[in-house]
C-alpha positions as CSV (number, residue, x, y, z in Angstrom):
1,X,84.1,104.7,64.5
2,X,86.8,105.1,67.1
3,X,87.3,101.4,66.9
4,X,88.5,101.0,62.8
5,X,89.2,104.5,62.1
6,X,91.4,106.3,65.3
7,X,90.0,108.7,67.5
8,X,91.4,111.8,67.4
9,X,90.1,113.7,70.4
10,X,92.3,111.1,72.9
11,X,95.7,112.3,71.2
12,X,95.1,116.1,72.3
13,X,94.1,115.2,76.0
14,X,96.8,113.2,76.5
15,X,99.5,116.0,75.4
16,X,97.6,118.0,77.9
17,X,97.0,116.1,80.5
18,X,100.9,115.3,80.3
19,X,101.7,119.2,79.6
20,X,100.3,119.8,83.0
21,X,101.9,116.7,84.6
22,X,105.3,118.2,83.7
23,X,104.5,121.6,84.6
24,X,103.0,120.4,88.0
25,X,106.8,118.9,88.4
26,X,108.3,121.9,88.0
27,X,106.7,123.9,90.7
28,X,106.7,120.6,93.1
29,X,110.7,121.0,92.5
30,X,112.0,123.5,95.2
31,X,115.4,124.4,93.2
32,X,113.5,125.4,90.1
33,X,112.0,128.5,92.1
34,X,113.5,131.8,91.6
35,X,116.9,132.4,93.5
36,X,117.4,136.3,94.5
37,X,120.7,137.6,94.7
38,X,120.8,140.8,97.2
39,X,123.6,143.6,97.1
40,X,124.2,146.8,98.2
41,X,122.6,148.1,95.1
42,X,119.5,146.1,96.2
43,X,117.9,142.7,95.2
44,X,117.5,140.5,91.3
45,X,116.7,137.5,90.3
46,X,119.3,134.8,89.5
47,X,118.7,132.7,86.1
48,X,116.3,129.7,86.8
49,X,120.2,127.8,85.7
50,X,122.1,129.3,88.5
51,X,119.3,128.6,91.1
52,X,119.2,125.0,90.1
53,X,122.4,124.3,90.3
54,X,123.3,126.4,93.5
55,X,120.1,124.4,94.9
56,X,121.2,120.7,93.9
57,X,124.9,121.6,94.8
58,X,123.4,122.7,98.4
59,X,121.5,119.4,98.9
60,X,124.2,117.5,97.9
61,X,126.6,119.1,100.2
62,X,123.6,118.8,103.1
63,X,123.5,115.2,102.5
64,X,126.9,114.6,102.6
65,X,127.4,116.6,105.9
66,X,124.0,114.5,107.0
67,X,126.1,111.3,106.2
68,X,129.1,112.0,107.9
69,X,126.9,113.4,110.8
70,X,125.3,109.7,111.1
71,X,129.3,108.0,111.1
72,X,130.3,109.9,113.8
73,X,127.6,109.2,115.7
74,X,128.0,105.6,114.5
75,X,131.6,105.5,115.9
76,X,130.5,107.0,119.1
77,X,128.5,104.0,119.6
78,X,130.9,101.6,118.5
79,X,133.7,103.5,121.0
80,X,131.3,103.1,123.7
81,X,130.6,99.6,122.6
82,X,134.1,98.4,122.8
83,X,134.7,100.3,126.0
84,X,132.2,97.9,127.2
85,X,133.3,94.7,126.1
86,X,136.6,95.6,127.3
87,X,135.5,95.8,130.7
88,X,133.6,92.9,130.4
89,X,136.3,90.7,129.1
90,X,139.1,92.0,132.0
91,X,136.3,91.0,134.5
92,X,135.8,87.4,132.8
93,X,139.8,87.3,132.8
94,X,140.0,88.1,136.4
95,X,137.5,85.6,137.3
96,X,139.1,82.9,135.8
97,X,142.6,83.8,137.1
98,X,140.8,83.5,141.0
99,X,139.0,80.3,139.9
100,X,142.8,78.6,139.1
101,X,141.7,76.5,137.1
102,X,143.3,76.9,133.5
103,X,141.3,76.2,130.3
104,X,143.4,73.0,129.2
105,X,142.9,71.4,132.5
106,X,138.8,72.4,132.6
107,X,139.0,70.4,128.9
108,X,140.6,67.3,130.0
């Protein structure tokens, strides 16, 4: 019957089954949990609003300071790089001032 007529029995476990999907997002999402504010009066719960967004704003700001983190140690490596091929290039320079022979004249 399912085939000409519909089946109605699939249409309710799919809004569950995607009910709990959504709810099994929320709890896997760590700036959805309850955010408690303490003060000398004692301890409350923030709004689930605040919490997210103090949350989201803190992984943004930890991924920013992650990135700039990685660049200085990026440019670290490129300092010691250069510092490298610097040497290396007054050392070819110097051996090709003691061999005396200019470039033109090794070319002709």
């Amino acid at each position: 019957m399912g085939l000409f007529w519909g089946n109605d029995d699939i249409k309710p476990k799919q809004q569950q089954q995607e009910q709990q999907q959504a709810a099994q997002s929320k709890k896997e999402d760590k700036r959805l949990e309850p955010l408690y504010v303490l003060s000398q009066g004692g301890g409350a719960a923030a709004g689930t609003e605040f919490g997210f967004l103090f949350r989201d704003m803190y992984a943004g700001v930890r991924a920013n300071n992650n990135m700039i983190a990685d660049m200085y140690d990026m440019m670290k490596q490129l300092i010691k790089e250069n510092e490298e091929m610097r040497s290396r290039l007054e050392s070819l320079e110097k051996q090709a001032q003691q061999n005396g022979n200019p470039p033109l004249e090794r070319a002709v």
